[in-house]
C-alpha positions in Angstrom: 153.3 110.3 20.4 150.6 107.5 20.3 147.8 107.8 23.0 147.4 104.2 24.5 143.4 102.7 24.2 142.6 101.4 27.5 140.2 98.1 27.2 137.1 97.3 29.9 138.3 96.9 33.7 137.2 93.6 34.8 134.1 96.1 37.0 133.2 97.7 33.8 132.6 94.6 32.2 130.6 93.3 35.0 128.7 96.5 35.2 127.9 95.7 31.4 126.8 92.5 31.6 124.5 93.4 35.1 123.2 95.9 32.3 122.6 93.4 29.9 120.8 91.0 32.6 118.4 93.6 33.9 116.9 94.5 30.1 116.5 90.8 29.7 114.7 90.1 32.3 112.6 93.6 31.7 112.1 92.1 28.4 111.1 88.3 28.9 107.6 89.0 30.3 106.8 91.1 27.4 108.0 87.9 24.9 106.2 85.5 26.9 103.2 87.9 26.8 103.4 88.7 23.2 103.9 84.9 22.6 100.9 83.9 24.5 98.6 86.9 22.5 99.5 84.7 19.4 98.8 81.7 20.5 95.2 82.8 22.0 94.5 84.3 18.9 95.5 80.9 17.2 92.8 79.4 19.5 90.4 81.8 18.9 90.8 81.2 15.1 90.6 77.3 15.9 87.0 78.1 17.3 86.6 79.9 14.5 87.2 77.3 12.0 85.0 74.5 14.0 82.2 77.2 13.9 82.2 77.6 11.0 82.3 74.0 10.0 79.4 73.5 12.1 77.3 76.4 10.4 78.3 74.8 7.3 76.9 71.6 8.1 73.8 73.1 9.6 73.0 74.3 6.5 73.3 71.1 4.3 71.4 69.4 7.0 69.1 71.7 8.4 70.3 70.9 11.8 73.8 70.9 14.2 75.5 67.6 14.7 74.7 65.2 16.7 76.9 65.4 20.0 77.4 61.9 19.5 75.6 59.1 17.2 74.9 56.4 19.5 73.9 53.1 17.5 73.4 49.7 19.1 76.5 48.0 17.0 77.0 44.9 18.9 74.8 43.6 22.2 73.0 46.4 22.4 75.9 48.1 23.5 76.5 52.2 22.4 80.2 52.5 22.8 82.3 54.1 21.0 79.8 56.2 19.1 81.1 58.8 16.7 81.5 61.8 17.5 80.2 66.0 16.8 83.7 66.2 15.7 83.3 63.0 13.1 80.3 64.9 11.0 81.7 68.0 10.2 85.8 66.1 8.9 84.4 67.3 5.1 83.9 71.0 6.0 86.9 70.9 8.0 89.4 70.0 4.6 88.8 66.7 6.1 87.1 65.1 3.3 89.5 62.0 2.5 89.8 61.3 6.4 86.0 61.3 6.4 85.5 59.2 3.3 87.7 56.4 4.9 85.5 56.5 7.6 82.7 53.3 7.8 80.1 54.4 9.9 78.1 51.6 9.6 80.6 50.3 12.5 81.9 51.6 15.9 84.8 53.6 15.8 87.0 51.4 17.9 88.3 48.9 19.1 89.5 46.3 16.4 87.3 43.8 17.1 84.2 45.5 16.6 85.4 47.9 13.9 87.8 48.1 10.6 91.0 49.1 9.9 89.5 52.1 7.7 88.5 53.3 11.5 91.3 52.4 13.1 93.1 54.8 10.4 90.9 57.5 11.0 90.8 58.3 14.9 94.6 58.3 14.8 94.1 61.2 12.7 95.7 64.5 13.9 93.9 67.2 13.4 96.1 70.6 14.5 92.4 72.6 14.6 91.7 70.7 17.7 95.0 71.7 19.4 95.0 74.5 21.6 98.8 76.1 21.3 98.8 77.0 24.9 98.7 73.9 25.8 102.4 72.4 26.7 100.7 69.1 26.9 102.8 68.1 23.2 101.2 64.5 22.9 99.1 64.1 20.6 97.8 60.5 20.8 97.1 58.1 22.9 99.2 54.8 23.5 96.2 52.9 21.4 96.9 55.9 19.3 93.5 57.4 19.6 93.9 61.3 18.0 92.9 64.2 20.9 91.0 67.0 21.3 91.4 70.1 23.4 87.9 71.1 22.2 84.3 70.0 23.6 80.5 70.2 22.8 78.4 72.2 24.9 75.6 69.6 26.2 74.0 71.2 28.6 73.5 72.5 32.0 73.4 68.9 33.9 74.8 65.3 31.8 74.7 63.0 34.7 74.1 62.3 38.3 76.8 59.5 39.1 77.4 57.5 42.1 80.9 56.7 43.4 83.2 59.8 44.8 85.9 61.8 42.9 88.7 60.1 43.9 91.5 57.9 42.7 89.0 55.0 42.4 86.4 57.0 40.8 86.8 55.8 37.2 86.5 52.0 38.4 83.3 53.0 41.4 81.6 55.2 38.5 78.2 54.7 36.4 76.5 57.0 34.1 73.0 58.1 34.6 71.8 60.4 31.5 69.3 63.5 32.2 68.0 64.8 29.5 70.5 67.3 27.5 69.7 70.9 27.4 72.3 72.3 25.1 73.1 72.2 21.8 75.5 69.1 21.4 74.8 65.8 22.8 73.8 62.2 22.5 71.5 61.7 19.1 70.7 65.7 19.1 69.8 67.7 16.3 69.2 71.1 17.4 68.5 74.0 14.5 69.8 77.8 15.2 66.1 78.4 15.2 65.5 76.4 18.1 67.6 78.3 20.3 65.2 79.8 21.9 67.6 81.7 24.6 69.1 82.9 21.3 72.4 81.6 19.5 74.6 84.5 20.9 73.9 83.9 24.2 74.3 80.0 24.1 77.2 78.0 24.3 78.2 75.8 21.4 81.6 74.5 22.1 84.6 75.2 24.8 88.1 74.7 25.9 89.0 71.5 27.8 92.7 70.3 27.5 92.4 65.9 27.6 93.7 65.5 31.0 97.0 64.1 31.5 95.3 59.7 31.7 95.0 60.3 27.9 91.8 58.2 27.8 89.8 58.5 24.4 89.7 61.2 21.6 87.7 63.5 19.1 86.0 60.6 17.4 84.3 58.9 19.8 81.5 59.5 22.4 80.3 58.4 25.9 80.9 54.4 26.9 77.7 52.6 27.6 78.1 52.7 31.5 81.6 54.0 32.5 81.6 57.6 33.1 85.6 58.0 32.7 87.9 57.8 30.9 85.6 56.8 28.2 82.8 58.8 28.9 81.2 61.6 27.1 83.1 63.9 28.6 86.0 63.7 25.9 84.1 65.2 23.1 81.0 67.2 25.2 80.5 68.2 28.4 77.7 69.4 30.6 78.6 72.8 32.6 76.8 71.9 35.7 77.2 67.7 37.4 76.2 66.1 40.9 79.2 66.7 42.7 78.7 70.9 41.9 82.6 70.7 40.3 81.3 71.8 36.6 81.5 75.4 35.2 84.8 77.5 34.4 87.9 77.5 36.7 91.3 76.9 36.6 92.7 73.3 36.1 96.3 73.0 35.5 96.8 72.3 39.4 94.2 69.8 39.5 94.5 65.6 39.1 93.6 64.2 35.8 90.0 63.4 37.1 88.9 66.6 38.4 90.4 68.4 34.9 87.6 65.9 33.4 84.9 68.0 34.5 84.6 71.5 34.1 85.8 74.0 31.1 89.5 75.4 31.7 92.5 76.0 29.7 96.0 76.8 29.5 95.7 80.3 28.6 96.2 82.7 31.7 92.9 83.5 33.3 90.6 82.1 31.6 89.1 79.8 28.2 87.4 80.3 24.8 84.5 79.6 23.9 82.1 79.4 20.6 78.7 80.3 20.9 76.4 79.1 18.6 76.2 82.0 16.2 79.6 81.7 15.1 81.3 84.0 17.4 84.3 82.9 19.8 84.2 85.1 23.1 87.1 84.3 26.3 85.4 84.2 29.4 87.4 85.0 32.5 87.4 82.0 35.6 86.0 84.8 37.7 82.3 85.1 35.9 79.3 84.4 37.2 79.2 80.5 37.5 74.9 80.7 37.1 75.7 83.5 34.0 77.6 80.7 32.2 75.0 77.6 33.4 72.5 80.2 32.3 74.2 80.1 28.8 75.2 76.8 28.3 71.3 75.7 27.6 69.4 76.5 24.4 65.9 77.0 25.8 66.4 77.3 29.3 64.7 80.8 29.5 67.6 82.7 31.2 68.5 86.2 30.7 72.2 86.2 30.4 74.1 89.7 30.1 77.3 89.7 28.0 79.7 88.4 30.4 
């Protein structure tokens, strides 16, 4: 005689699929953690690259980058300079993008420029995209290319007047201080001037472009407006007046406030490149007067691996 097979009860089956729930959500975390490893380690290689690109350019040049080339184009006025970011296109496989470039004119807008220019700064380039970062555009409306990645310039850019608020971009004027770090306005700084030593100094750092989408890599600080064309979207100064600089968290924070100060999307904390070439991740709880300390080249500080 032939034995019947019974099929799943209807509690079995729900049994099963509780099963089934409970491993995937035991499971998701480790995804989402594994995901997030690769996608540091894609940053970290990104920093890699742009050191790299710098240390390459130091040594046809004998010297790092300017931060920014500021040249009086038109009135006297030093908008739109190029950018760190600009001088080093032909060591980063960037050699036609740079070759297009005129730099006998300001980088934008129309009017002042050429439509070689206007070509270039819409240029994408994905080793100045974080991964972590699910901010996906990756131009502006004007179609000015981003970068998550910024110049070390000092310990102090800029006292401002005006207060960080929703009329702070309109209230706002720019008052330089002379740049302590490695990148900035018309520098040249050689490894051997590092005085604080290269490993110990900061060279470039993670800084998402907030969510106005102002400028992008190519260009540097306006003449007077501190935001959203300032300097502050291709270096920035760890330390400013308001004491709202250093490393913290930003994702909660209003476009303005994500202007200034290092931060990222990872979990934690952000990358940075010191000037040797090495690309350490420094957690939002270090020192804040460790990491002023290392963001100038001959400020005389003894900063401890953080």
């Amino acid at each position: 005689m032939r034995r019947k097979h019974r099929g799943f009860t209807l509690i079995e089956l729900l049994v099963v699929i509780a099963i089934i729930a409970v491993l995937i959500a035991l499971l998701m975390p480790a995804v989402q953690q594994a995901r997030e490893a690769a996608r540091r380690t894609q940053c970290k290689n990104n920093l890699k690259q742009l050191g790299i690109a710098l240390h390459t350019y130091h040594d046809s040049h004998n010297g790092l980058p300017p931060g920014t080339v500021h040249t009086d184009w038109i009135s006297g006025r030093r908008s739109f300079a190029w950018s760190w970011i600009a001088m080093i296109l032909p060591y980063l496989d960037q050699g036609p993008t740079y070759a297009k470039a005129d730099f006998r004119y300001a980088a934008w807008p129309a009017s002042w420029s050429t439509s070689a220019n206007q070509e270039v700064v819409g240029t994408h380039l994905p080793v100045l995209a974080c991964p972590s970062s699910p901010r996906t555009r990756q131009k502006s409306d004007d179609g000015y290319a981003f970068t998550h990645y910024l110049g070390s310039s000092g310990d102090s850019a800029a006292a401002f007047s005006g207060t960080v608020s929703s009329s702070f971009c309109a209230n706002t004027t720019l008052i330089p201080n002379p740049n302590s770090g490695v990148l900035f306005g018309n520098s040249f700084v050689r490894l051997t001037d590092i005085r604080d030593g290269s490993s110990h100094t900061l060279c470039v750092g993670e800084r998402p472009p907030a969510e106005d989408y102002g400028w992008g890599w190519w260009t540097g600080p306006g003449a007077t407006n501190w935001c959203p064309n300032g300097s502050l979207d291709v270096v920035l100064a760890t330390e400013n007046y308001y004491k709202l600089g250093g490393l913290r968290d930003g994702k909660n924070e209003s476009s303005i406030l994500q202007l200034i100060h290092w931060w990222s999307f990872h979990p934690g904390g952000a990358h940075f490149l010191l000037s040797d070439g090495h690309v350490k991740f420094f957690s939002y709880s270090m020192d804040h007067d460790v990491l002023v300390g290392m963001s100038t080249a001959n400020g005389g500080e003894t900063s401890p691996d953080p």
